[in-house]
C-alpha angles and dihedrals in degrees: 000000000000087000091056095040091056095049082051091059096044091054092052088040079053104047095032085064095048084054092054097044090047088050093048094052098038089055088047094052098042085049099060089042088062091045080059097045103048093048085053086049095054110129093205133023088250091060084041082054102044095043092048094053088047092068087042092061092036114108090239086058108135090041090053099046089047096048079044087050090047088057103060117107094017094122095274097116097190098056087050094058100041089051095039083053099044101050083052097054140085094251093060118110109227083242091068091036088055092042100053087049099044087053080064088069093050091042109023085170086084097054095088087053091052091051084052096057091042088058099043085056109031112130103235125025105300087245096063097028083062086044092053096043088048093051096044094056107038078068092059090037093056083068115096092227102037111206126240115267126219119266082243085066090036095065084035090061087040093059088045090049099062091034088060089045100247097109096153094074087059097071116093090004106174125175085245090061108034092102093044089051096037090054086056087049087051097064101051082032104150109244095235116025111249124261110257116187118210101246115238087229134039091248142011100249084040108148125185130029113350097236119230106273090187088066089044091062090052093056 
């Protein structure tokens, strides 16, 4: 009988601890699915902002931007522009930034997506915004030893890479490969750069009110 009782104990030990582990992973999932969601819920970019630092600075940090990351592009539309926005503004850490890029190599459809936005919200006209980013780094590409640039310029060059119809070289972009990436660009480079025009929405299955992209560039 104690052979059997303890056996008994061990099972329940056993189970008990399954149930644990389930309940762990399923709360965590469900966790990082509501961090997605309430960004996605904001009324304003400043609640998109705040709510967006806020998972920066959260413990779970790495595992939520990543799960936010994995959203994008996934037919919320307002989770794709305050993210988009976001990764493009001052207030961005160089992890989400890295993280958003870096979901382009495992789904290069939504590279093209990622080109439209850039234009919508590019500064200056996307003509001259291209212009600028070529020449700036055919400055840094003439070193021998070309320095890493930033994950920002790195989804900047992405964006310039499939507008210029080279989208290949977007995927897996990394500030260690750029050089190598942008001196392959620089063979088949269009003379003259082709013509972009700046989109009259964020994306191209963009409904609903078309948001002030001049305000966005001042945040």
């Amino acid at each position: 009988m104690r052979i059997w009782t303890r056996l008994l104990i061990v099972v329940v030990v056993l189970a008990a601890g399954a149930a644990s582990l389930a309940y762990y992973l399923n709360r965590e999932r469900l966790s990082r699915r509501w961090a997605a969601q309430g960004v996605a819920s904001a009324t304003s970019f400043e609640e998109a902002g705040s709510k967006i630092a806020a998972l920066e600075n959260h413990p779970g940090r790495d595992s939520l931007i990543r799960d936010l990351a994995g959203q994008w592009g996934r037919r919320d539309q307002q989770l794709d522009l305050y993210l988009a926005w976001y990764a493009g503004s001052a207030k961005s850490s160089e992890f989400l930034r890295e993280t958003f890029s870096l979901e382009f190599g495992w789904r290069e459809e939504l590279l093209p997506r990622w080109a439209h936005y850039w234009s919508w919200r590019a500064p200056q006209e996307p003509d001259r915004q291209i212009e600028s980013i070529v020449g700036f780094l055919d400055l840094l590409a003439q070193s021998e030893t070309p320095r890493p640039i930033t994950w920002r310029e790195v989804l900047d060059l992405q964006a310039v890479f499939v507008l210029t119809s080279q989208p290949r070289l977007a995927k897996r972009l990394s500030p260690e490969n750029w050089a190598g990436r942008y001196q392959q660009w620089q063979k088949g480079r269009p003379q003259p750069l082709p013509h972009v025009a700046r989109p009259e929405q964020p994306f191209p299955d963009w409904q609903g009110p078309v948001p002030d992209r001049r305000r966005l560039a001042s945040q």
